[in-house]
SERO-4910 file (N, C-alpha, C, O; in steps of 0.05 Angstrom, whole numbers):
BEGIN
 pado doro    nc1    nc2    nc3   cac1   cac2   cac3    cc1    cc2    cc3    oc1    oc2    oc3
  Unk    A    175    476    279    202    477    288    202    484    318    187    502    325
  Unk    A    217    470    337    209    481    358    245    495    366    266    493    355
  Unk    A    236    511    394    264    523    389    262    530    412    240    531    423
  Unk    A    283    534    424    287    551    460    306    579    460    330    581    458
  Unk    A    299    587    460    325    606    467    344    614    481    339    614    505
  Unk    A    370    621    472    401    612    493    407    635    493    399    651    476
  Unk    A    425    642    512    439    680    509    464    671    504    478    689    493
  Unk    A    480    646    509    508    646    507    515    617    491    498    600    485
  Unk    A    548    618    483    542    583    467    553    571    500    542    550    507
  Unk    A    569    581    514    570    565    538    540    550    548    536    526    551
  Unk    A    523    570    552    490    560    555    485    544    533    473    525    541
  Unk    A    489    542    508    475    529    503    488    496    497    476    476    492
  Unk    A    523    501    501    532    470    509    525    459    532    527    435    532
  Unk    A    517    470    554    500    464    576    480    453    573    480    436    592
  Unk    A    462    451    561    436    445    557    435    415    544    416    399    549
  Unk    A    459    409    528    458    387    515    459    363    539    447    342    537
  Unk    A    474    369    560    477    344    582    451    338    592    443    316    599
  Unk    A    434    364    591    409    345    606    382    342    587    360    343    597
  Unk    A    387    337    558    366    334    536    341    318    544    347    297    556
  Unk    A    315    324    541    299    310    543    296    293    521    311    293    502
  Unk    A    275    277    524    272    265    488    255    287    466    237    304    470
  Unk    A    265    280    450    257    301    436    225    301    428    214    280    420
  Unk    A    214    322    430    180    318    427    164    304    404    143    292    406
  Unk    A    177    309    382    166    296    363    166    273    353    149    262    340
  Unk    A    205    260    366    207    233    361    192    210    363    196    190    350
  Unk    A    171    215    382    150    195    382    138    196    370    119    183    379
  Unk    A    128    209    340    114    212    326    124    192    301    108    178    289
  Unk    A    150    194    295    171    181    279    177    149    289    185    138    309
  Unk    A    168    140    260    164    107    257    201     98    257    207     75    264
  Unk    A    223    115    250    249    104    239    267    127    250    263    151    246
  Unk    A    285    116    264    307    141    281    335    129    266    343    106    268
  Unk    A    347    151    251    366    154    228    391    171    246    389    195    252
  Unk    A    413    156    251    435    173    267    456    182    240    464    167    223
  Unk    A    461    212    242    470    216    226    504    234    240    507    254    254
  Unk    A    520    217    231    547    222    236    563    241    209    554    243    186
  Unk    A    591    256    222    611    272    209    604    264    177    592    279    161
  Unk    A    615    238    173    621    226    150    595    225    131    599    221    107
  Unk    A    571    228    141    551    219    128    542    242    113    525    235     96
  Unk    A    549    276    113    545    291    100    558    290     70    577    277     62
  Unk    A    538    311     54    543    301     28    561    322     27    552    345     32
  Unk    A    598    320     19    609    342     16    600    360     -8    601    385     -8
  Unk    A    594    349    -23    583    367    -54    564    384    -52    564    403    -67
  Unk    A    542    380    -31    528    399    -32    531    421     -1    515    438      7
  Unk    A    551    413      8    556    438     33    559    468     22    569    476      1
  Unk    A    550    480     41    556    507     31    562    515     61    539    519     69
  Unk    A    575    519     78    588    536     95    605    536     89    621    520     78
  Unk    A    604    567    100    630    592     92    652    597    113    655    583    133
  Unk    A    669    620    106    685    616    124    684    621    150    700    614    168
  Unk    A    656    639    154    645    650    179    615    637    188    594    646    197
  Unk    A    628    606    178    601    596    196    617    563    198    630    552    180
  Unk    A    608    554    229    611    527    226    588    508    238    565    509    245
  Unk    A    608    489    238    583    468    243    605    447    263    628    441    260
  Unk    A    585    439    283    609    421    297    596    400    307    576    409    319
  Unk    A    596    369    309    581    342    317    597    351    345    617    364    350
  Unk    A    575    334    363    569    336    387    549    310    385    534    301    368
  Unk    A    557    303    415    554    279    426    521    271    421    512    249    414
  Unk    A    507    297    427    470    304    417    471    330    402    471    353    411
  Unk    A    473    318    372    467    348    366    496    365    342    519    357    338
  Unk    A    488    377    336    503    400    322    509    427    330    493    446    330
  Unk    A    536    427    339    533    462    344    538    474    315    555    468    297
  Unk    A    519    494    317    508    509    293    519    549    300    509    565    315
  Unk    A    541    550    284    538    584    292    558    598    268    573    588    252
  Unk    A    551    622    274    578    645    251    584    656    258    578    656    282
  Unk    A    601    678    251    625    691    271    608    721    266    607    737    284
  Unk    A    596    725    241    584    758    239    559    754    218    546    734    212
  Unk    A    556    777    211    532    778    187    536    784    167    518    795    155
  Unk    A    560    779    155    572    788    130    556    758    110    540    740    116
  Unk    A    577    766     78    555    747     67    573    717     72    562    697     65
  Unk    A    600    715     84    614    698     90    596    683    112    601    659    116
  Unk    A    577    694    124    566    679    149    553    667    140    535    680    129
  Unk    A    552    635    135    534    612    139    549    589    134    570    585    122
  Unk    A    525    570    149    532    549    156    509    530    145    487    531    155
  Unk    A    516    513    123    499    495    108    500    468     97    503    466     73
  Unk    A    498    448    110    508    413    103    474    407    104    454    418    113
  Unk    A    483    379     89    462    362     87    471    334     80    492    327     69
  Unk    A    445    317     89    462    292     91    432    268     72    408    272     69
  Unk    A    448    248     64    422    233     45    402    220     63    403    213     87
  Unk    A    380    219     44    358    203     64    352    184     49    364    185     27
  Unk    A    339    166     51    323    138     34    299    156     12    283    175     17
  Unk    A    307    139    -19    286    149    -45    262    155    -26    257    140     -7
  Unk    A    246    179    -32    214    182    -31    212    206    -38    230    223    -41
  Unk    A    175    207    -44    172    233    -55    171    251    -37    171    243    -14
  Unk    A    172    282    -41    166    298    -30    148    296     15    124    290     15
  Unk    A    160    299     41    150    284     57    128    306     59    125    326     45
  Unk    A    111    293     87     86    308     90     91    338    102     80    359     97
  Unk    A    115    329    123    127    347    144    156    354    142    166    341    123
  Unk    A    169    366    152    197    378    166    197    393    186    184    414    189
  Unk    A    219    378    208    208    391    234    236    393    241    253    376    238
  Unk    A    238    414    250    280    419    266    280    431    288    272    454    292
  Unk    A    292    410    307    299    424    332    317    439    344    337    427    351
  Unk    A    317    463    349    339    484    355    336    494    380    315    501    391
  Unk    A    360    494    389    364    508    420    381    533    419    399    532    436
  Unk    A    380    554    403    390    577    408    381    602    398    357    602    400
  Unk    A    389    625    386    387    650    381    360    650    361    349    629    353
  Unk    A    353    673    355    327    677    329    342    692    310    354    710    322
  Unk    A    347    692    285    320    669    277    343    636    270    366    634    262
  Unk    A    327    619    276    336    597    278    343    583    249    331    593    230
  Unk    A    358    563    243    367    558    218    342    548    198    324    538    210
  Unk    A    341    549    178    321    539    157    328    511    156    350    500    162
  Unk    A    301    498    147    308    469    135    306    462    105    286    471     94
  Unk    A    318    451     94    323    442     62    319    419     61    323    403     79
  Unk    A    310    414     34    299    387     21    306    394     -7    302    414    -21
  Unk    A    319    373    -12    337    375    -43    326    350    -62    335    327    -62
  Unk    A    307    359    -75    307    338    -93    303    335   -127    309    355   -140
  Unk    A    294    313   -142    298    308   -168    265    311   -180    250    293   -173
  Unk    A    259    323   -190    234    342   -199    216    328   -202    194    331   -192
  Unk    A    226    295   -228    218    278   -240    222    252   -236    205    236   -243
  Unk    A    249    240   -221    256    218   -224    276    206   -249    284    183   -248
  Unk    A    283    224   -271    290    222   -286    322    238   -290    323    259   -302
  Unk    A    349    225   -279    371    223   -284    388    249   -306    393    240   -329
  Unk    A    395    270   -304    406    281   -329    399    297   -346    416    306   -362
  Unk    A    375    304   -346    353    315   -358    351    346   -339    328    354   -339
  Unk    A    364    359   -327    363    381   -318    350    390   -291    352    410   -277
  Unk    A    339    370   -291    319    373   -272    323    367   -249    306    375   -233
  Unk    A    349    351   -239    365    339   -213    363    353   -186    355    344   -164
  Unk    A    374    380   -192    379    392   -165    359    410   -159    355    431   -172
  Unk    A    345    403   -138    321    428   -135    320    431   -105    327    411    -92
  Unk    A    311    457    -91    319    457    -57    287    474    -46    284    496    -56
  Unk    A    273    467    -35    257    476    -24    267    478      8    280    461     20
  Unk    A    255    510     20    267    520     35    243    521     57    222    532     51
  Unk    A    246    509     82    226    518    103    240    534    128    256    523    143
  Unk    A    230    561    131    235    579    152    203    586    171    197    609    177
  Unk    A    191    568    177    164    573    192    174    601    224    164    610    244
  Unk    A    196    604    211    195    628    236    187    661    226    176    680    238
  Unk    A    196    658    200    192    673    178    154    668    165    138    687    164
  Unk    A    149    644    158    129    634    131    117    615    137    101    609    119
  Unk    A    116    596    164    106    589    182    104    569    165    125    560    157
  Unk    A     71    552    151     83    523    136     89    528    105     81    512     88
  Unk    A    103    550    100    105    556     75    135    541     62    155    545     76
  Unk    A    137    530     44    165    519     30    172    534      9    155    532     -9
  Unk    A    195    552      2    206    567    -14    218    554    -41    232    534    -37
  Unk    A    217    561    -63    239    544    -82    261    565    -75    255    587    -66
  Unk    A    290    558    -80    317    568    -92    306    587   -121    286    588   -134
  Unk    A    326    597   -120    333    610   -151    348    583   -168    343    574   -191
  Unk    A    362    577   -152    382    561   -170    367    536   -177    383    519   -184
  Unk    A    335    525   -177    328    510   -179    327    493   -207    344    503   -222
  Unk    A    318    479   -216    309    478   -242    281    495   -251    264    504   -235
  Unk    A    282    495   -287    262    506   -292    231    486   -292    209    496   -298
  Unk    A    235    466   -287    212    450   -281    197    452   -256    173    451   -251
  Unk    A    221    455   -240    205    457   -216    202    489   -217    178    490   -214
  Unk    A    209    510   -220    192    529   -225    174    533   -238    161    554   -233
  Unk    A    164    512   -262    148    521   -279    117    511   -265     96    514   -277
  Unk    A    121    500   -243    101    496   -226     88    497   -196     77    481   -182
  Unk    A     97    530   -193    104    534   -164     73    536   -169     58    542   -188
  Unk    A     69    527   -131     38    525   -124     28    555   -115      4    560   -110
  Unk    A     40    566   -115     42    603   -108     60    619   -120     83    613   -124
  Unk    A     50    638   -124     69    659   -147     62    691   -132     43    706   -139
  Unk    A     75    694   -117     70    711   -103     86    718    -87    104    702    -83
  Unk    A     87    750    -71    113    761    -46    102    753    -24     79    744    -24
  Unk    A    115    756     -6    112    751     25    125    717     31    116    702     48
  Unk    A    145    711     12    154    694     30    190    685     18    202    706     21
  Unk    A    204    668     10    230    673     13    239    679    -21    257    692    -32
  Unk    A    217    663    -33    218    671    -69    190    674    -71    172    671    -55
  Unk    A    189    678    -89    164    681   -103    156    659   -112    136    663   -126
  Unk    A    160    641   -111    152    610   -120    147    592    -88    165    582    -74
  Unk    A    120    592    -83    129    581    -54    106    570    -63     95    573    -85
  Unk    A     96    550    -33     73    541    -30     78    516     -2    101    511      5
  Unk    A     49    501     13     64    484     35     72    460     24     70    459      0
  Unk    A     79    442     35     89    408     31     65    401     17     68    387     -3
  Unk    A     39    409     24     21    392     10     15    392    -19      7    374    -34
  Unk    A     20    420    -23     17    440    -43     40    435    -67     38    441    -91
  Unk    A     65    421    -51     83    424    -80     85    384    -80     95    374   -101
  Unk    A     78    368    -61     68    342    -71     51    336    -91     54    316   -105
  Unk    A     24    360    -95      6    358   -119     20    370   -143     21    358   -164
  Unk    A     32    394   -142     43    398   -163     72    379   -172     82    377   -194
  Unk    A     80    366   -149    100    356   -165    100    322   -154    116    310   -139
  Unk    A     79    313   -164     77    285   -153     97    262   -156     97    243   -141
  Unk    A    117    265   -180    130    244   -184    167    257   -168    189    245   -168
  Unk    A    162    276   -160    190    279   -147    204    260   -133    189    241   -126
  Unk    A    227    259   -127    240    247   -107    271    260    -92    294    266    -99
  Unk    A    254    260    -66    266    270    -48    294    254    -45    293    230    -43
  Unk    A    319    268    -45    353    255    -38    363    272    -19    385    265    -13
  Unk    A    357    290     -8    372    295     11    356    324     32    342    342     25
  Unk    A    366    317     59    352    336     67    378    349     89    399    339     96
  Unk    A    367    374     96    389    390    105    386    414    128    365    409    140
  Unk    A    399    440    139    395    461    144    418    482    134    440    478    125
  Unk    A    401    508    139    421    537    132    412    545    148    388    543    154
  Unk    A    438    561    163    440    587    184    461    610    162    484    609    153
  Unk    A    443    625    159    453    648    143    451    653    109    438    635     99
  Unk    A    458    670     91    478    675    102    471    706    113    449    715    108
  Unk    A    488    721    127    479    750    132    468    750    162    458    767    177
  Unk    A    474    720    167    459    723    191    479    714    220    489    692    218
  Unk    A    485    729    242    492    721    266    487    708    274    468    719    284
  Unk    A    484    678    286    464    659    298    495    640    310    518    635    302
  Unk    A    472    633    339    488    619    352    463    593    363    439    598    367
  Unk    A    478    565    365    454    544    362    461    512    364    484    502    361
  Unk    A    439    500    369    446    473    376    429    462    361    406    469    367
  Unk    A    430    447    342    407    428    327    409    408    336    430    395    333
  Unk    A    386    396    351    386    373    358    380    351    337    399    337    329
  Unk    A    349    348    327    345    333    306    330    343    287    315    362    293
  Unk    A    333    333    259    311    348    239    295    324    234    311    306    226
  Unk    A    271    316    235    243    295    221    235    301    205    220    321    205
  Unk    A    240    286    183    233    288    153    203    265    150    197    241    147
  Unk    A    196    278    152    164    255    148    169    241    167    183    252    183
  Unk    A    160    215    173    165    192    195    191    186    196    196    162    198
  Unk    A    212    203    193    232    196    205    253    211    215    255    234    205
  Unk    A    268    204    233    278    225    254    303    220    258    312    200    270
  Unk    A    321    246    246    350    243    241    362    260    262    359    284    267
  Unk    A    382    236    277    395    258    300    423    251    296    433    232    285
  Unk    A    434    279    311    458    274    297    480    277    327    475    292    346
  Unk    A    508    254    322    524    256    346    550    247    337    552    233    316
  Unk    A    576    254    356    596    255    348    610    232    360    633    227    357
  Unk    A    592    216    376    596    181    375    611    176    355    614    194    339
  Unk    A    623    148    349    628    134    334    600    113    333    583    113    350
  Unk    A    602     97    311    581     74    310    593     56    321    617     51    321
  Unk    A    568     39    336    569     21    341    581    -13    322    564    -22    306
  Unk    A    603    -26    324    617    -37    307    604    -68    311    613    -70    334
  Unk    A    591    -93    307    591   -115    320    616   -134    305    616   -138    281
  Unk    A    642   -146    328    660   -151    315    654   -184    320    630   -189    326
  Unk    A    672   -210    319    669   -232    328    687   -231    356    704   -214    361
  Unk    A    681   -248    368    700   -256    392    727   -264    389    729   -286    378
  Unk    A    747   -255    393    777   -265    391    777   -278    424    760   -277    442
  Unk    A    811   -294    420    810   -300    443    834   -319    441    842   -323    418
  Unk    A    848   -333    464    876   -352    466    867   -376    478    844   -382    486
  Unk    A    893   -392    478    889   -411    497    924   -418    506    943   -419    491
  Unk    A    924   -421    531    954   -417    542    955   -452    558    937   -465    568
  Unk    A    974   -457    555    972   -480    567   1004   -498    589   1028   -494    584
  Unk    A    993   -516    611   1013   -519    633   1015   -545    627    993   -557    628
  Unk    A   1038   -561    621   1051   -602    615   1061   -594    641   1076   -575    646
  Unk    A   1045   -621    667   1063   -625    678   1067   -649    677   1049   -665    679
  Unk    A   1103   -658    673   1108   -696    671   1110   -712    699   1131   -706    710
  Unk    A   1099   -727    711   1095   -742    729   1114   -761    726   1128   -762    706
  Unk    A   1117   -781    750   1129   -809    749   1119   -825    729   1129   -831    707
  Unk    A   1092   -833    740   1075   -847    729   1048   -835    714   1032   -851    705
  Unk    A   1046   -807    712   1022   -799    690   1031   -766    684   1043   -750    699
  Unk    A   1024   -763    664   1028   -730    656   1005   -717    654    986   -726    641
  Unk    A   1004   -691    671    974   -674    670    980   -653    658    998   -639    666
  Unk    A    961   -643    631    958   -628    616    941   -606    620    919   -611    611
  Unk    A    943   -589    628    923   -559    636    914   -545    607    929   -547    588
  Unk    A    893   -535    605    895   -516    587    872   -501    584    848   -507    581
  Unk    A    888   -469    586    871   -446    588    860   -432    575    877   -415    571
  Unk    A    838   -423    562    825   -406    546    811   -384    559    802   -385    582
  Unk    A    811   -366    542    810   -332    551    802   -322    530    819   -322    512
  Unk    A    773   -308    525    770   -291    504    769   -260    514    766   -254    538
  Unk    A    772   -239    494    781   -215    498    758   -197    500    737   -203    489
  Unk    A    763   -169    517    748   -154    529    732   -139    503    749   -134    486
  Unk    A    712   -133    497    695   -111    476    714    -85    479    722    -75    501
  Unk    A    720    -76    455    734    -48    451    711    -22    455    689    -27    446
  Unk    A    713     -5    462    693     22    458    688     25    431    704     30    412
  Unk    A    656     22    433    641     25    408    642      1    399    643      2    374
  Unk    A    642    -21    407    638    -48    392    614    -71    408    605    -70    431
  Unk    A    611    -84    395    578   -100    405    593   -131    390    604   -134    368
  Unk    A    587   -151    413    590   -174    413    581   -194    382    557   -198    378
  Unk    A    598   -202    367    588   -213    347    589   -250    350    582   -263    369
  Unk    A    599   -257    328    597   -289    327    621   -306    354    645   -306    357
  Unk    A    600   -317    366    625   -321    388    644   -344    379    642   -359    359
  Unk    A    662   -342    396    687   -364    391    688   -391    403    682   -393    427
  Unk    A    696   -413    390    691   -443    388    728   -449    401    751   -443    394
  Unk    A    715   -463    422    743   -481    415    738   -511    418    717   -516    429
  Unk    A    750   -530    412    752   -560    421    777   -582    426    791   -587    406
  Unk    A    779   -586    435    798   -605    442    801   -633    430    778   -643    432
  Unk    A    813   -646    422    815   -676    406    841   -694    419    863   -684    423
  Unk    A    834   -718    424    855   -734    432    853   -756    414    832   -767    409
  Unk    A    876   -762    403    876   -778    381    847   -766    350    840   -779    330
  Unk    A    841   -750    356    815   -744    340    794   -750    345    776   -752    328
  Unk    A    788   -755    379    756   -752    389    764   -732    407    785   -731    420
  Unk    A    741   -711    406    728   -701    415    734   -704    450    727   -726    458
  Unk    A    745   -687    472    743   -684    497    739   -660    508    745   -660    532
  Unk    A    730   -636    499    713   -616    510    715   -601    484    730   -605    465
  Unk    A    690   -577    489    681   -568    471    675   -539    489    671   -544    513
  Unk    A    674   -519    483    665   -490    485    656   -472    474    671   -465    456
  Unk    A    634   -459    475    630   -434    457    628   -401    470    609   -386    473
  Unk    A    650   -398    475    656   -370    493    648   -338    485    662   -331    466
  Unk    A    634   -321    493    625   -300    490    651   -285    500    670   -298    509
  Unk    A    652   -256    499    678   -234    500    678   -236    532    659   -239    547
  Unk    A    705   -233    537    712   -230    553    703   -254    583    700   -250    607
  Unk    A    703   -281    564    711   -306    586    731   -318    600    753   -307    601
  Unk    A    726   -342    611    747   -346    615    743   -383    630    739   -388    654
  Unk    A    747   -406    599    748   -435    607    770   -453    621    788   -441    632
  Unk    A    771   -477    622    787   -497    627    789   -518    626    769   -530    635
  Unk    A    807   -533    617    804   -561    617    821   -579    627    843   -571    618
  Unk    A    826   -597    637    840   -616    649    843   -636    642    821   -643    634
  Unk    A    862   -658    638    865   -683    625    895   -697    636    918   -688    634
  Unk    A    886   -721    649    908   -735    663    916   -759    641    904   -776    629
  Unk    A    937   -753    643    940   -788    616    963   -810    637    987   -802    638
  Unk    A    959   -828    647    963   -851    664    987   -864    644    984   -863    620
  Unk    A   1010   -874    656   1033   -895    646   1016   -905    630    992   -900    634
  Unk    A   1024   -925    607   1021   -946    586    983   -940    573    966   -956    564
  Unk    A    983   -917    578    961   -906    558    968   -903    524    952   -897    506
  Unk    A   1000   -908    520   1002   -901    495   1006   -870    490   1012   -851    503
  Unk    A    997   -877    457   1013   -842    440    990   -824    455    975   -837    469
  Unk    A    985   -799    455    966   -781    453    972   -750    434    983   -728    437
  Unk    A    959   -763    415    951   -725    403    929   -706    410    906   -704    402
  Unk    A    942   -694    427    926   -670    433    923   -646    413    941   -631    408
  Unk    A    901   -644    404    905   -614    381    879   -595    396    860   -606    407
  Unk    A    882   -575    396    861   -549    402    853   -543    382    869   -540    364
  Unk    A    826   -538    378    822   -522    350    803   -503    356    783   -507    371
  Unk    A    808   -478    344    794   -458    343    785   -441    330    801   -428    316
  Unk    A    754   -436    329    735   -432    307    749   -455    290    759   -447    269
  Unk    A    751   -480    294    747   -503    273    772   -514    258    774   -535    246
  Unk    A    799   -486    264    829   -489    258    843   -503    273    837   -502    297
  Unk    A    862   -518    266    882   -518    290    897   -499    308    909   -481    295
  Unk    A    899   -498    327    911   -472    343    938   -481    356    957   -466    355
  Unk    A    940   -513    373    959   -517    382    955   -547    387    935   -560    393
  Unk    A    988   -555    380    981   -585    383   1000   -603    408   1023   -594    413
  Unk    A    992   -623    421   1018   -627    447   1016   -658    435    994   -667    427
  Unk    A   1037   -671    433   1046   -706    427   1048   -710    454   1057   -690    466
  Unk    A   1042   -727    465   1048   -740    491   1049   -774    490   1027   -784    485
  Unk    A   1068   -789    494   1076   -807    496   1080   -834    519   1098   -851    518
  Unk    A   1061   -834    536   1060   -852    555   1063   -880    561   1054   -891    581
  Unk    A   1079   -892    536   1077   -926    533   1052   -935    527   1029   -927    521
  Unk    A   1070   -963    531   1047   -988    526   1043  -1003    557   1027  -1022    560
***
């Protein structure tokens, strides 16, 4: 776990503007952004004297006192696997820094009791030691890799240690706790669950939408010929959105084909077309993405 230490939360919202990259992320094959919505509400446990707040890099992590009301506890899902090699959480504030959780299904097997189980890492405390819950199942207690004091239960042992004992597990969710009982003030940047590296920000996601867009158009009637203008304009990207399927338009006179476009956000085409006395009927139709959009009759004789 690596951690810095802050004396104030003003200091430590400071700190977030000039983040380096985070040290371990280069270690991590898959970078997992984890937003508001993506926590699992069912298994939160902050109280009323602890919160949690997304930020642009990061989580602010803190509680108001040390009562047993103080803590602050979410977790959010990860992709099926067993038990990972590692857990690593980055914290920028007070000691002792929040624990990391790993919540998972003993066996793989649905219903059977065995579902909810939480192994606890505090390496500030137990260094690479992982704790079971009380509230675990009795399966996964009935195979703790250590049975012994000096660490958060008596059922402990490291990552490697409860992979052998519990080889067919599967890991659903991983998490942190600050408290409870505990004062702490803090910034979690990211937690890495095996090769992969979950950071969290109060962004919205990135949306990719298709291109919208118009076409406006100027008839002017001549003596002897009528000139037809016509303008197309696609629209600017909204904040938080990424360019998707661009937009088509084409033009038809009588039903061939006289220009064609394929416009990305925020262009801007033209087209021009003179029709001369005794050219006859003309149907002009626009079509866009492949519809009709607008149609002009023009009538020039024989």
């Amino acid at each position: 776990m690596k951690l810095m230490i802050m004396g104030t939360v003003a200091t430590t919202a400071a700190v977030l503007a000039t983040f380096a990259p985070v040290a371990h992320a280069a270690a991590a094959t898959k970078t997992v952004t984890v937003r508001q919505g993506d926590l699992i509400s069912a298994l939160s446990d902050t109280r009323p004297a602890g919160h949690v707040d997304f930020l642009k890099e990061g989580l602010h992590v803190y509680t108001d006192d040390a009562t047993s009301n103080a803590k602050a506890a979410e977790y959010f899902p990860v992709a099926p696997q067993g038990l990972p090699d590692s857990v690593d959480l980055t914290w920028y504030g007070t000691t002792p820094a929040p624990g990391s959780q790993l919540v998972f299904d003993a066996d793989q097997t649905a219903g059977n009791g065995n579902d909810y189980n939480i192994l606890v890492g505090e390496p500030a405390f137990y260094g690479d030691d992982f704790w079971l819950t009380g509230g675990s199942s009795a399966t996964a207690h009935g195979v703790c890799p250590e049975i012994s004091g000096g660490s958060g239960s008596a059922c402990h042992g490291t990552l490697a240690e409860w992979q052998s004992a519990l080889p067919d597990a599967q890991l659903k969710a991983a998490g942190f706790s600050l408290g409870s009982g505990v004062k702490g003030d803090g910034v979690i940047r990211d937690i890495q669950v095996g090769d992969t590296d979950y950071q969290f920000t109060s962004e919205p996601a990135i949306t990719t939408v298709p291109v919208t867009g118009n076409v406006s158009a100027n008839e002017v009637v001549r003596r002897h010929a009528t000139v037809l203008s016509l303008y197309f304009s696609t629209d600017a990207l909204g904040k938080n959105q990424a360019q998707g399927k661009k937009l088509t338009f084409k033009v038809t006179d009588n039903g061939q084909a006289v220009f064609r476009d394929r416009m990305g956000a925020d262009e801007t085409s033209f087209f021009k077309q003179r029709f001369v006395e005794g050219s006859g009927k003309h149907k002009i139709q626009v079509l866009k993405n492949g519809a009709v959009d607008r149609t002009f009759k023009i009538n020039m004789g024989r």
